[in-house]
DRENPA-3360 file (N, C-alpha, C; in nm, 2 decimals, always signed):
BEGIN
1 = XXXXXXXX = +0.09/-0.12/+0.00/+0.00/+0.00/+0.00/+0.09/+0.12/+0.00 ~ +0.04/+0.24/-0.10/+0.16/+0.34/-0.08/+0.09/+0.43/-0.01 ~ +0.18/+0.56/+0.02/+0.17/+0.64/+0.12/+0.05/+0.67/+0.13 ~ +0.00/+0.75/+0.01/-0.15/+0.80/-0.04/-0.24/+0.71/+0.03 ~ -0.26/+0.56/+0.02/-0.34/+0.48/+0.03/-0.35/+0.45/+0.20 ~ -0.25/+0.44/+0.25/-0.23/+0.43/+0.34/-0.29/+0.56/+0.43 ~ -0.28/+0.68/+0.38/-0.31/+0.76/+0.45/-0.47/+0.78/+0.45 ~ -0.52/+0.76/+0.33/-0.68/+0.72/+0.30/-0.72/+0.58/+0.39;
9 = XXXXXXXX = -0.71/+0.52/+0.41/-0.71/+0.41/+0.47/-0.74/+0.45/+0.65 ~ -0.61/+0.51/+0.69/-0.61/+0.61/+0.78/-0.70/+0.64/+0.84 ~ -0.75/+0.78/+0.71/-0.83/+0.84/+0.79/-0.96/+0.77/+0.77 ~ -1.01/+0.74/+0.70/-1.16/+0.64/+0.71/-1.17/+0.55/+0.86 ~ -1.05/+0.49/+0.88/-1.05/+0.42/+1.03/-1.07/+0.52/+1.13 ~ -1.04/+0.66/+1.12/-1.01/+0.75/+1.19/-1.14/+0.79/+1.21 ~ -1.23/+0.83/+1.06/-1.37/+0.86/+1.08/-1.46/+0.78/+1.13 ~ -1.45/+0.65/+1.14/-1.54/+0.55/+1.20/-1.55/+0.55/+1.33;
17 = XXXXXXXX = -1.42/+0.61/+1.37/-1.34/+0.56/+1.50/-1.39/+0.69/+1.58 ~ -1.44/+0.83/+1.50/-1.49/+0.93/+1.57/-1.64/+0.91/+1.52 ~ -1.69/+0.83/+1.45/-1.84/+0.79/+1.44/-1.91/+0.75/+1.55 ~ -1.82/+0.63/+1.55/-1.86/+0.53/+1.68/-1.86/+0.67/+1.81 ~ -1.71/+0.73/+1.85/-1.75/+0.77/+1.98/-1.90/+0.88/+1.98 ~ -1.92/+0.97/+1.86/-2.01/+1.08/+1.84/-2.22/+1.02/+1.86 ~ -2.15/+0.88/+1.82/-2.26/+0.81/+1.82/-2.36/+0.78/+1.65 ~ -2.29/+0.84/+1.60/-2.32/+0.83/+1.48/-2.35/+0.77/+1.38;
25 = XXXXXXXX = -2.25/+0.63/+1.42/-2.31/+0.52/+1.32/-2.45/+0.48/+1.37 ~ -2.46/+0.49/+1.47/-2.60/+0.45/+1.52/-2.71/+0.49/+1.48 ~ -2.71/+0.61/+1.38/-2.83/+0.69/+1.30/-2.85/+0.64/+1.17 ~ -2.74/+0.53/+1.10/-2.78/+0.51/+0.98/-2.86/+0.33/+1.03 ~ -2.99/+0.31/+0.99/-3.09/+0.24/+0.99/-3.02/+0.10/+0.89 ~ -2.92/+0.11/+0.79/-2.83/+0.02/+0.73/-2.77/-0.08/+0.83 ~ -2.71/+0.02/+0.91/-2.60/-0.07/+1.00/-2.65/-0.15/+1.11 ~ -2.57/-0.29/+1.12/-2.65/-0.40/+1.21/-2.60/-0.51/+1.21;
33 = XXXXXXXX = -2.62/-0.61/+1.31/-2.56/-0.69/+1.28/-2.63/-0.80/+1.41 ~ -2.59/-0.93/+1.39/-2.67/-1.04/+1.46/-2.56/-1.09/+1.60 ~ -2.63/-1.15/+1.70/-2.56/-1.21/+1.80/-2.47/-1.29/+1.72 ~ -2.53/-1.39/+1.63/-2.45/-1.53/+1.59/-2.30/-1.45/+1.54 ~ -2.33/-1.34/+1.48/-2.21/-1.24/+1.42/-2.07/-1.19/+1.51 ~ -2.19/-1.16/+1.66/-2.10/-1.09/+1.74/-2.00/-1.23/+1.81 ~ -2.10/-1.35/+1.86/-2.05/-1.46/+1.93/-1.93/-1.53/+1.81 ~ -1.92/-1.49/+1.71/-1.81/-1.60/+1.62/-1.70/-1.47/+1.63;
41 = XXXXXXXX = -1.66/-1.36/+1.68/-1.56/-1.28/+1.71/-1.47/-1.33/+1.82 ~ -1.55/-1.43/+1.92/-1.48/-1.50/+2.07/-1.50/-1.38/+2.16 ~ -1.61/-1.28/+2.18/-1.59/-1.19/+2.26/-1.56/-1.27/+2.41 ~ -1.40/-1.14/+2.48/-1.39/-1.17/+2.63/-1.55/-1.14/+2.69 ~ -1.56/-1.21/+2.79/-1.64/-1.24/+2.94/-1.59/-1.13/+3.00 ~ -1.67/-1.06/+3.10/-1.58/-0.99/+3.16/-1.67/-1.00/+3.35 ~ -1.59/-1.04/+3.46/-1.66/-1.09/+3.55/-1.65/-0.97/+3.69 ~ -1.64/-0.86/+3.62/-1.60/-0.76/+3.72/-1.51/-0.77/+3.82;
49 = XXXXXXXX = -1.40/-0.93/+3.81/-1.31/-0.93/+3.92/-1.13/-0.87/+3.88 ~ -1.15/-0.84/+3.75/-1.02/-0.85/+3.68/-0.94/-0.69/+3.74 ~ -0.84/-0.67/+3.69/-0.77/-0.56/+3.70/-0.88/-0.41/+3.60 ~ -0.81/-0.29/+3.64/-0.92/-0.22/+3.66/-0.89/-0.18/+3.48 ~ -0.70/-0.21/+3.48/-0.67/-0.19/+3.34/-0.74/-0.27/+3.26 ~ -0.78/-0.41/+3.27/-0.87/-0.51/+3.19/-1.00/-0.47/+3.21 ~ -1.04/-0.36/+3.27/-1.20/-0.36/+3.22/-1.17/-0.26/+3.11 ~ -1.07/-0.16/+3.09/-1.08/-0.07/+3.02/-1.03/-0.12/+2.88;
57 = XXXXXXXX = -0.93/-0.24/+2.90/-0.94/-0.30/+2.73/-1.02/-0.40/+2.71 ~ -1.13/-0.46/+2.82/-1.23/-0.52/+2.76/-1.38/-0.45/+2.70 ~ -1.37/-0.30/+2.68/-1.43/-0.20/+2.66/-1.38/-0.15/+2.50 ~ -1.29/-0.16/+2.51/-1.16/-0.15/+2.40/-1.17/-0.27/+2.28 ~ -1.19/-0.35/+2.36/-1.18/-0.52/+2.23/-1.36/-0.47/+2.22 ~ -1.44/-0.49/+2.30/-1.59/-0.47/+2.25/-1.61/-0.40/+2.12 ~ -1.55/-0.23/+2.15/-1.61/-0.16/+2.06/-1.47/-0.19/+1.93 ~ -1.37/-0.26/+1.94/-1.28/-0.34/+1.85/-1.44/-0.41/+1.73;
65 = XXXXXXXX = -1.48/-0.46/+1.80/-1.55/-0.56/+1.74/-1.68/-0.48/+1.69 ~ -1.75/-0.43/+1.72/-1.87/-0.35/+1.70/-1.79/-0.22/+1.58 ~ -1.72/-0.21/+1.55/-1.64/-0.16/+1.45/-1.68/-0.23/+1.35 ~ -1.61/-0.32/+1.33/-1.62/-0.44/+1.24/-1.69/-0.49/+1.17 ~ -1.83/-0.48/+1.26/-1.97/-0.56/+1.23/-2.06/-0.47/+1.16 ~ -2.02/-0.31/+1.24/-2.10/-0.26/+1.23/-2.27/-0.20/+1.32 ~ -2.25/-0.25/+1.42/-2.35/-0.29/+1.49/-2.42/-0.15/+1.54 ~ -2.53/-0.15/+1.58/-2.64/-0.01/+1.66/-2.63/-0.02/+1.77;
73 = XXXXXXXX = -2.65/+0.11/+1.79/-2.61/+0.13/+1.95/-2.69/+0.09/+2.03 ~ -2.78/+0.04/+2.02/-2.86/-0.05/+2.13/-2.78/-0.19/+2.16 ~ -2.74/-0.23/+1.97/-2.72/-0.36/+1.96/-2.54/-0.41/+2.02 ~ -2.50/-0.29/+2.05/-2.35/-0.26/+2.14/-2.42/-0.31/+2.26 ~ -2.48/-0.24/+2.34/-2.54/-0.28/+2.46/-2.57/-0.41/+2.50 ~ -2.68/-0.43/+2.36/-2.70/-0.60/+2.42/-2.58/-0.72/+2.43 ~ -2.50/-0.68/+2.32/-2.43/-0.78/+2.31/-2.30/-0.79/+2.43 ~ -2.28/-0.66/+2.49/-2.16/-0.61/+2.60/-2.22/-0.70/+2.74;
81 = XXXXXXXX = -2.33/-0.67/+2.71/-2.41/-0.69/+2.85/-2.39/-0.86/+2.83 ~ -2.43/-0.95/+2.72/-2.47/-1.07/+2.69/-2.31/-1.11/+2.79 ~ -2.21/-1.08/+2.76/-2.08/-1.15/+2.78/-2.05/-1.14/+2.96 ~ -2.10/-1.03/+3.01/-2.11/-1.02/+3.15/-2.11/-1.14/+3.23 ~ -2.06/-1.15/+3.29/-2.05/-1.27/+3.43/-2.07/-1.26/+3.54 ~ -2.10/-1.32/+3.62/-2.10/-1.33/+3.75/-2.10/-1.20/+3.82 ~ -2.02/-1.15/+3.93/-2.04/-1.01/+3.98/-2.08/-0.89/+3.87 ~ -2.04/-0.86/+3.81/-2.04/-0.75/+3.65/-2.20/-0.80/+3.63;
89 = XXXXXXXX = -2.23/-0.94/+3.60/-2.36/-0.96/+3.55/-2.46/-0.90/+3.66 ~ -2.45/-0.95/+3.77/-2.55/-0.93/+3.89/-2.59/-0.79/+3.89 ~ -2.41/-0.70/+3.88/-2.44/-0.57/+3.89/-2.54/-0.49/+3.77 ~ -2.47/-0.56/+3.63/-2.58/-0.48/+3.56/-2.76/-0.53/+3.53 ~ -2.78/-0.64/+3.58/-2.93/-0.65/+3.61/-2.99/-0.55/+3.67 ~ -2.95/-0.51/+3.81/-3.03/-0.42/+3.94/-2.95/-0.30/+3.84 ~ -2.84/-0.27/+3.75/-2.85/-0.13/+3.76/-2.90/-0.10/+3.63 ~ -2.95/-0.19/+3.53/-3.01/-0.15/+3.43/-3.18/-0.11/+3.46;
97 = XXXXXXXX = -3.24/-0.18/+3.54/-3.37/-0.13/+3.60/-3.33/+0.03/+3.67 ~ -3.24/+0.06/+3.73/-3.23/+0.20/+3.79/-3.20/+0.28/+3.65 ~ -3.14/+0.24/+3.58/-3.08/+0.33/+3.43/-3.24/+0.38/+3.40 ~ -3.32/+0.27/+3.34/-3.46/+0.26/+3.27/-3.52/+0.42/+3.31 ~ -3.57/+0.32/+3.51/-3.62/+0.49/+3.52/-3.55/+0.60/+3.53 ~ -3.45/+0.63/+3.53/-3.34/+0.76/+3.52/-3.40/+0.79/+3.41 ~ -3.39/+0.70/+3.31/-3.40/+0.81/+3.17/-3.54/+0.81/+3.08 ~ -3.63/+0.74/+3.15/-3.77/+0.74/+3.12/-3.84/+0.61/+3.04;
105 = XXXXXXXX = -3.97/+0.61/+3.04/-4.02/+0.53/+2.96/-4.04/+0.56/+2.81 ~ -3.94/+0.49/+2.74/-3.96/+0.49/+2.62/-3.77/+0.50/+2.55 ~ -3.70/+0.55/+2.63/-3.57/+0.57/+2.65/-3.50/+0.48/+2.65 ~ -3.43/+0.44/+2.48/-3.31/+0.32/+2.51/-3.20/+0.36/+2.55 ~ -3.10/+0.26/+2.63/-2.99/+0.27/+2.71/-2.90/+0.24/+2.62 ~ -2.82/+0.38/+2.52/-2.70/+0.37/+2.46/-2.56/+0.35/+2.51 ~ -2.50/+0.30/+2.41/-2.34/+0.25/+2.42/-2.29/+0.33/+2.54 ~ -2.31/+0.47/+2.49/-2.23/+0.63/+2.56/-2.32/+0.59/+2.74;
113 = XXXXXXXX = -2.43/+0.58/+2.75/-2.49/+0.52/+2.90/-2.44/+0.44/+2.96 ~ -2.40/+0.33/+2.87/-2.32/+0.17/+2.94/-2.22/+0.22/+3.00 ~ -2.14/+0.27/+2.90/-2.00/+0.28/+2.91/-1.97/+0.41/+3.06 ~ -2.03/+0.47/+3.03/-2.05/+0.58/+3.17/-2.05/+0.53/+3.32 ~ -2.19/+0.42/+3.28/-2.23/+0.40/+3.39/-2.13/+0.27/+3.44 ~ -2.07/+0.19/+3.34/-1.98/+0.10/+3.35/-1.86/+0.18/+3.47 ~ -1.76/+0.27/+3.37/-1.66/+0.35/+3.41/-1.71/+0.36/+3.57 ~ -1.81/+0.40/+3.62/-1.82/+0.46/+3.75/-1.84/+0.35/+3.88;
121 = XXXXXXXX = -1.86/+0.22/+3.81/-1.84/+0.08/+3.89/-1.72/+0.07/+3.88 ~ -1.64/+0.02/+3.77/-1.54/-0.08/+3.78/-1.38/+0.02/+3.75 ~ -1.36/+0.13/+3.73/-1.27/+0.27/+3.74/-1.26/+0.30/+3.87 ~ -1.18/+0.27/+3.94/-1.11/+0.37/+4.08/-1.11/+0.52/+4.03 ~ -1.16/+0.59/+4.14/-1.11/+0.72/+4.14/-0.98/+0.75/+4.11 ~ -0.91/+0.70/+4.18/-0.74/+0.71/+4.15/-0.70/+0.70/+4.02 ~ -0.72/+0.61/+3.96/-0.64/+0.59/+3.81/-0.82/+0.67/+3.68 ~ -0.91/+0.68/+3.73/-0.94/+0.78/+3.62/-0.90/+0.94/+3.63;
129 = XXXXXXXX = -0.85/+0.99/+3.78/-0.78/+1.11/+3.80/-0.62/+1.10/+3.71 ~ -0.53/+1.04/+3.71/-0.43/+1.00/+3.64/-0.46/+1.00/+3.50 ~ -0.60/+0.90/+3.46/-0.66/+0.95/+3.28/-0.69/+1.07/+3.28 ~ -0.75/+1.18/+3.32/-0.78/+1.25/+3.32/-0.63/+1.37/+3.33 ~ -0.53/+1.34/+3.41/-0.40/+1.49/+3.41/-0.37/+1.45/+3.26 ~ -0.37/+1.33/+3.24/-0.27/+1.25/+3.11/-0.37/+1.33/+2.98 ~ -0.50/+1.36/+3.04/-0.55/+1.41/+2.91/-0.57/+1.57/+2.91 ~ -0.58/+1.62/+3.06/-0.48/+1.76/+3.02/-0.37/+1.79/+2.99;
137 = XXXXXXXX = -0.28/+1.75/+2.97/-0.16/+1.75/+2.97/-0.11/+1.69/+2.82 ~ -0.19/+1.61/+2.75/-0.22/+1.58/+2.59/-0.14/+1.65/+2.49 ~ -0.09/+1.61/+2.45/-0.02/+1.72/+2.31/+0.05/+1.57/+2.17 ~ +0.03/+1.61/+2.10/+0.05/+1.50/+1.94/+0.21/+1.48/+1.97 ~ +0.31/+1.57/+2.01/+0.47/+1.50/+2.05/+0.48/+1.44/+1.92 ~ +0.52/+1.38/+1.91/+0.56/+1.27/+1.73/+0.45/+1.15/+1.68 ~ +0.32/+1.22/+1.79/+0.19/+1.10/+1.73/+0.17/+1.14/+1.60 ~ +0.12/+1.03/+1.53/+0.07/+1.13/+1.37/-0.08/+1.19/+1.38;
145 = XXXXXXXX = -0.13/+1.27/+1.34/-0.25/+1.36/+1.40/-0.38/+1.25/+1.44 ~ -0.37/+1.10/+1.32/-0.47/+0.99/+1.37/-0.45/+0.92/+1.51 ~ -0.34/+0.90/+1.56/-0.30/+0.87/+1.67/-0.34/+0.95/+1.76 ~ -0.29/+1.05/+1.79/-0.35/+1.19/+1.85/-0.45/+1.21/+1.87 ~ -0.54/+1.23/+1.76/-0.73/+1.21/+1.78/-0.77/+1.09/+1.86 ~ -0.76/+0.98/+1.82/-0.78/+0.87/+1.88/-0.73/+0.86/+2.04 ~ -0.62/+0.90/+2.06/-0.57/+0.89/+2.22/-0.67/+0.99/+2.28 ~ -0.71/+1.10/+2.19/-0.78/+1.20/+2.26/-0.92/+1.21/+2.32;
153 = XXXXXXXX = -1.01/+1.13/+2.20/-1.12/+1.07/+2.20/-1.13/+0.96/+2.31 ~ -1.02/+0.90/+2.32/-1.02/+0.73/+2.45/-1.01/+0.82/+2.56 ~ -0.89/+0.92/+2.57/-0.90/+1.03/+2.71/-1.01/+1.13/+2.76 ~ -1.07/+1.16/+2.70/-1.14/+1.30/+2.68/-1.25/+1.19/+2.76 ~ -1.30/+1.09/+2.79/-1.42/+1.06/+2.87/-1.41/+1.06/+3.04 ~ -1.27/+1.07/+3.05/-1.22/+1.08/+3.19/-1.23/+1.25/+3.23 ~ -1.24/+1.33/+3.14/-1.19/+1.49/+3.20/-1.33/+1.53/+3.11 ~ -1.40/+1.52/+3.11/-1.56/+1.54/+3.03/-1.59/+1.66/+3.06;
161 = XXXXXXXX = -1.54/+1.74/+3.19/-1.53/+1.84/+3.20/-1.47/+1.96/+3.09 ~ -1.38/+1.96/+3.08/-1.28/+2.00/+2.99/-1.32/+2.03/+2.85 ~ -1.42/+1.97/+2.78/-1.47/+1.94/+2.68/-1.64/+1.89/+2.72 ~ -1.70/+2.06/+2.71/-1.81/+2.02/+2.76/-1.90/+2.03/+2.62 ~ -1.84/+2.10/+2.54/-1.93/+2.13/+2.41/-1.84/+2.10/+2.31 ~ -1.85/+2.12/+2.16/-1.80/+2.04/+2.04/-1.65/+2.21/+2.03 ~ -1.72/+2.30/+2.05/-1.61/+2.41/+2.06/-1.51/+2.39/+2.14 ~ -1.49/+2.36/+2.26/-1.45/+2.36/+2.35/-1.33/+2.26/+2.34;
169 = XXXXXXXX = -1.44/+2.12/+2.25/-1.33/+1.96/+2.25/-1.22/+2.06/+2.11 ~ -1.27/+2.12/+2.04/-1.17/+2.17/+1.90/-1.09/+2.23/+1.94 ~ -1.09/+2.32/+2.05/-1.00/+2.44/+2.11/-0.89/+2.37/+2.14 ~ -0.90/+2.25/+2.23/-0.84/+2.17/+2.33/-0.77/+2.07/+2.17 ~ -0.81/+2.02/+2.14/-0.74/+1.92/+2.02/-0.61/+2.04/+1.93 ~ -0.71/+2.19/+1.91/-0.63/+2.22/+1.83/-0.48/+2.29/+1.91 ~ -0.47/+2.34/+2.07/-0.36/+2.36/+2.11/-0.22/+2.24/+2.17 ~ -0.33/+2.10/+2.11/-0.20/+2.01/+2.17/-0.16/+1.97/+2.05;
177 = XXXXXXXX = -0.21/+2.04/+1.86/-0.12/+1.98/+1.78/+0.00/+2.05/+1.72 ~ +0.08/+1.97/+1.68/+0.24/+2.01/+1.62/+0.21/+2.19/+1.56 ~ +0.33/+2.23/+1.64/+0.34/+2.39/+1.59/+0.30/+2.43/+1.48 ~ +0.36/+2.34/+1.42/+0.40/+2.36/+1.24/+0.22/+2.39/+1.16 ~ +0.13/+2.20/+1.21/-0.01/+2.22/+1.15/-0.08/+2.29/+1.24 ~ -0.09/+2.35/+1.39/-0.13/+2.44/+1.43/-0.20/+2.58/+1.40 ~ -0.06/+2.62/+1.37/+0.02/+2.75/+1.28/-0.10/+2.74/+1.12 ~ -0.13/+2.63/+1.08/-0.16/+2.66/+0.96/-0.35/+2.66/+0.97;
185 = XXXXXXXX = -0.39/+2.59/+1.09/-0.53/+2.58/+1.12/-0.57/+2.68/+1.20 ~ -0.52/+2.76/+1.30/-0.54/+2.86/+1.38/-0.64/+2.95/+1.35 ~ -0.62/+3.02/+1.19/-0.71/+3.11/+1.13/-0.82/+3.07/+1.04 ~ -0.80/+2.93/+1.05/-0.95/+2.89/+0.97/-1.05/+2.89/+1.07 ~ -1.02/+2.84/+1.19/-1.16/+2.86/+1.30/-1.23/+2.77/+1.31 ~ -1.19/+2.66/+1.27/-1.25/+2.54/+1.27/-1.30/+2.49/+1.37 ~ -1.49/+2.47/+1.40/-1.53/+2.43/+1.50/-1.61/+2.31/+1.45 ~ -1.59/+2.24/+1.42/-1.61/+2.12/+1.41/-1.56/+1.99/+1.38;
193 = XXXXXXXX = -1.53/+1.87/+1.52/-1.45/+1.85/+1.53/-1.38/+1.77/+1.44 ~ -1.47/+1.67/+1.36/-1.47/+1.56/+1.27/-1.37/+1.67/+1.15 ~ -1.43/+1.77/+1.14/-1.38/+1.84/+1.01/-1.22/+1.90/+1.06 ~ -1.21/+1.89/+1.20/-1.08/+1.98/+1.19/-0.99/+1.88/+1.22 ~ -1.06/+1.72/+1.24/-0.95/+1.62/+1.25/-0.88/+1.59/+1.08 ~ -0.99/+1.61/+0.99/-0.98/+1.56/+0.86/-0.88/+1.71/+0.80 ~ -0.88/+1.79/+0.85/-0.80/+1.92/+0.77/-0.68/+1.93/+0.82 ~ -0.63/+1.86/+0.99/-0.51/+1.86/+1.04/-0.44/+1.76/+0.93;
201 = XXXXXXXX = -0.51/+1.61/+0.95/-0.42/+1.50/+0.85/-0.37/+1.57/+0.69 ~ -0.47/+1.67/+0.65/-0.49/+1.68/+0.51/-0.32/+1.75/+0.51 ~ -0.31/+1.86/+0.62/-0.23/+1.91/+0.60/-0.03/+1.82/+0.67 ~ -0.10/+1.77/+0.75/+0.01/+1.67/+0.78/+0.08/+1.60/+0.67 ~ -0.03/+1.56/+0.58/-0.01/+1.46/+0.45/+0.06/+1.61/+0.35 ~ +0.05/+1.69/+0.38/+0.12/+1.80/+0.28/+0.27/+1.80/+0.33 ~ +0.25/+1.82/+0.46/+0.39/+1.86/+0.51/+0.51/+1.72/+0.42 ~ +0.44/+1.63/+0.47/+0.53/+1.48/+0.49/+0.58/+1.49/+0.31;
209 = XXXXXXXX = +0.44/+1.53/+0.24/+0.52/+1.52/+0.11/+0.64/+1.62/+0.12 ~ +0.57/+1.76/+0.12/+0.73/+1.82/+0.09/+0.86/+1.79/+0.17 ~ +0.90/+1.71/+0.26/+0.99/+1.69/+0.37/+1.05/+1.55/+0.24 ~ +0.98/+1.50/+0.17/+1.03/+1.35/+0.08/+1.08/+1.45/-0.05 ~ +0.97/+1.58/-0.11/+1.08/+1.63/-0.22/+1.16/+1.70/-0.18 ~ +1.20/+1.81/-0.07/+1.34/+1.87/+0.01/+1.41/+1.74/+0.01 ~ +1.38/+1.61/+0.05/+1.49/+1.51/+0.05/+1.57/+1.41/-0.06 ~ +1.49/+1.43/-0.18/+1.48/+1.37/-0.32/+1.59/+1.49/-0.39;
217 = XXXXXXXX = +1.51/+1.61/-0.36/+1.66/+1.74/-0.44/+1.73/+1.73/-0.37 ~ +1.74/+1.73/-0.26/+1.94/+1.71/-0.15/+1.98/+1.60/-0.24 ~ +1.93/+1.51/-0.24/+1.99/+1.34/-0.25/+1.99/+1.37/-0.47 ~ +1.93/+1.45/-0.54/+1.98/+1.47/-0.66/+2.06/+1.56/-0.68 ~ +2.04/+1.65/-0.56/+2.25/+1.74/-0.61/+2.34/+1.72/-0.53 ~ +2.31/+1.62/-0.47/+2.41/+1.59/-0.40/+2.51/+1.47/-0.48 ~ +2.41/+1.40/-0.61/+2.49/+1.36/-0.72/+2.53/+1.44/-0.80 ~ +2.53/+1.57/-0.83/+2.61/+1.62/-0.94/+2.73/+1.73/-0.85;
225 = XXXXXXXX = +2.69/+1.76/-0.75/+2.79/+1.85/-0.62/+2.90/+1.75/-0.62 ~ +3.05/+1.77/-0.69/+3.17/+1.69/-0.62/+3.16/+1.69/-0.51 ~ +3.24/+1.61/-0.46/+3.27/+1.59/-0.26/+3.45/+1.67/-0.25 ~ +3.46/+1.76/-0.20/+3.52/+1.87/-0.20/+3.61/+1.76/-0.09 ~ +3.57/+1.73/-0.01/+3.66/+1.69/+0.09/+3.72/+1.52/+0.09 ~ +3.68/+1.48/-0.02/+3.73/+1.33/-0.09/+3.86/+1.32/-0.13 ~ +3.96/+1.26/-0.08/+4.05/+1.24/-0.09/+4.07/+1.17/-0.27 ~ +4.15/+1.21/-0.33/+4.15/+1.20/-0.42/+4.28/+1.06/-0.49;
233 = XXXXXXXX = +4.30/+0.96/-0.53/+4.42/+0.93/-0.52/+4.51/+1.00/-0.66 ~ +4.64/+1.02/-0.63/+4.74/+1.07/-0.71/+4.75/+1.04/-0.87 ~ +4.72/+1.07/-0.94/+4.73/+1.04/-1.11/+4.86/+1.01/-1.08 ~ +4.84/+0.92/-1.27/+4.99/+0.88/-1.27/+5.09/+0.91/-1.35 ~ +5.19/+0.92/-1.32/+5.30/+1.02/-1.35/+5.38/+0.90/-1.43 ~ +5.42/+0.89/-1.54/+5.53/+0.79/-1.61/+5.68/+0.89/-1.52 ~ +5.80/+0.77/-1.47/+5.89/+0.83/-1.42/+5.96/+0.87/-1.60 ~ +6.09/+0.97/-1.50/+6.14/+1.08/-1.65/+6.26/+0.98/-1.70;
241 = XXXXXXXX = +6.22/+0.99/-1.84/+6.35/+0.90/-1.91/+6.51/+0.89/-1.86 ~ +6.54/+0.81/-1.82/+6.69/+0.77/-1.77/+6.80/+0.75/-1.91 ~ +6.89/+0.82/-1.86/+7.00/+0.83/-1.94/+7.08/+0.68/-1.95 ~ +7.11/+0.63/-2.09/+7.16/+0.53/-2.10/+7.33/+0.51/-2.11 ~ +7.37/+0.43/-2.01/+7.52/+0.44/-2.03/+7.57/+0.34/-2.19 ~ +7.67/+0.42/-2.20/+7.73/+0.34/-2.34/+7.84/+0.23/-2.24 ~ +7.87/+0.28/-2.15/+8.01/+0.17/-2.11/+7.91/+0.02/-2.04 ~ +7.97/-0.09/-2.11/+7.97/-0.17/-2.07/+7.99/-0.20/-1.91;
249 = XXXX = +7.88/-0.27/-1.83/+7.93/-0.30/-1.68/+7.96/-0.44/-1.70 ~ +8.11/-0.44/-1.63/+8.19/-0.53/-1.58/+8.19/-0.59/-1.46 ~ +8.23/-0.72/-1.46/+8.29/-0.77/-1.33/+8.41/-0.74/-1.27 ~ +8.37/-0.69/-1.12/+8.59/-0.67/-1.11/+8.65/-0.84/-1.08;
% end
């Protein structure tokens, strides 16, 4: 796959990947998909006894998989819940009847609800405070801008504060990216976030080309530039004609 393709590739994963969190795929009435679909993936069990880091990548492998399929956000729910065990299961029976009436009759319980109400069971205070400085403190450093979005989107549910409106999350994405595409997004004013993720790459993917033709002209005059400091070996000099004696050499 070459660069171009790769970079398309990219971002498509990148826009699914901000679909899914926005909730979005879950508005097109196409997308879907069946238990028997989700169960031939091997989804993890998760029995609320594990490490607090394993609930957060068995949250991680879920929506891994609901990627894939395609699935509605109801149909995230059922299937997350289906794999539940023991403690985790018990918990979410009694707290799905509390969710219901919290949010009314008639009111399905989305991905963004699970996952909330999940986080606040099985997340220590302690280490989502630690998610949370890690996501003030956020900046691209040598991520490439799809990396960067994506770490930001996985962080940004710990400090929800911070990013209370769609302005706010763009303000915050656009001061932790590289000087360089910063510098060039600043004065467009880009407040929308899907669009200012897709204009950071566009311009990323500009930079990277010209940095390959600055390195293609070095590296083509650097073939026609002698090397000044190359030792050169000595041409060859025929030694100067020697004079021939006429006297015979003798033995004494």
């Amino acid at each position: 796959m070459g660069f171009r393709g790769a970079q398309f590739w990219g971002a498509t994963r990148l826009l699914w990947y901000l679909a899914d969190d926005q909730g979005l795929v879950a508005r097109n009435p196409k997308v879907s998909c069946t238990l028997t679909q989700f169960t031939q993936q091997h989804p993890l069990t998760f029995d609320g006894k594990a490490e607090v880091l394993d609930a957060e990548n068995w949250i991680k492998r879920m929506e891994k998989i609901f990627r894939s399929l395609f699935c509605t956000d109801e149909q995230k729910v059922e299937y997350a819940t289906y794999v539940l065990a023991n403690e985790s299961d018990e918990w979410w029976t009694s707290t799905r009847e509390l969710l219901l009436l919290k949010l009314g009759e008639g009111v399905p319980i989305t991905w963004d609800h699970f996952k909330r109400t999940f986080w606040d069971q099985f997340f220590c205070p302690a280490l989502r405070e630690v998610k949370a400085r890690q996501f003030t403190d956020l900046v691209q450093g040598t991520m490439t801008v799809e990396c960067y979005a994506m770490t930001f989107v996985a962080l940004s549910r710990f400090a929800s504060y911070l990013v209370l409106d769609e302005e706010k999350k763009c303000e915050k994405l656009e001061r932790g990216l590289h000087p360089r595409i910063q510098s060039r997004l600043i004065s467009l004013w880009i407040r929308n976030f899907t669009d200012l993720i897709t204009r950071a790459t566009l311009i990323e993917e500009d930079m990277k080309a010209n940095v390959e033709l600055f390195d293609q002209r070095k590296r083509q005059l650097a073939l026609h530039v002698p090397n000044r400091n190359k030792k050169h070996a000595p041409s060859y000099r025929p030694p100067p004609p020697q004079s021939i004696s006429m006297n015979p050499v003798t033995k004494n």
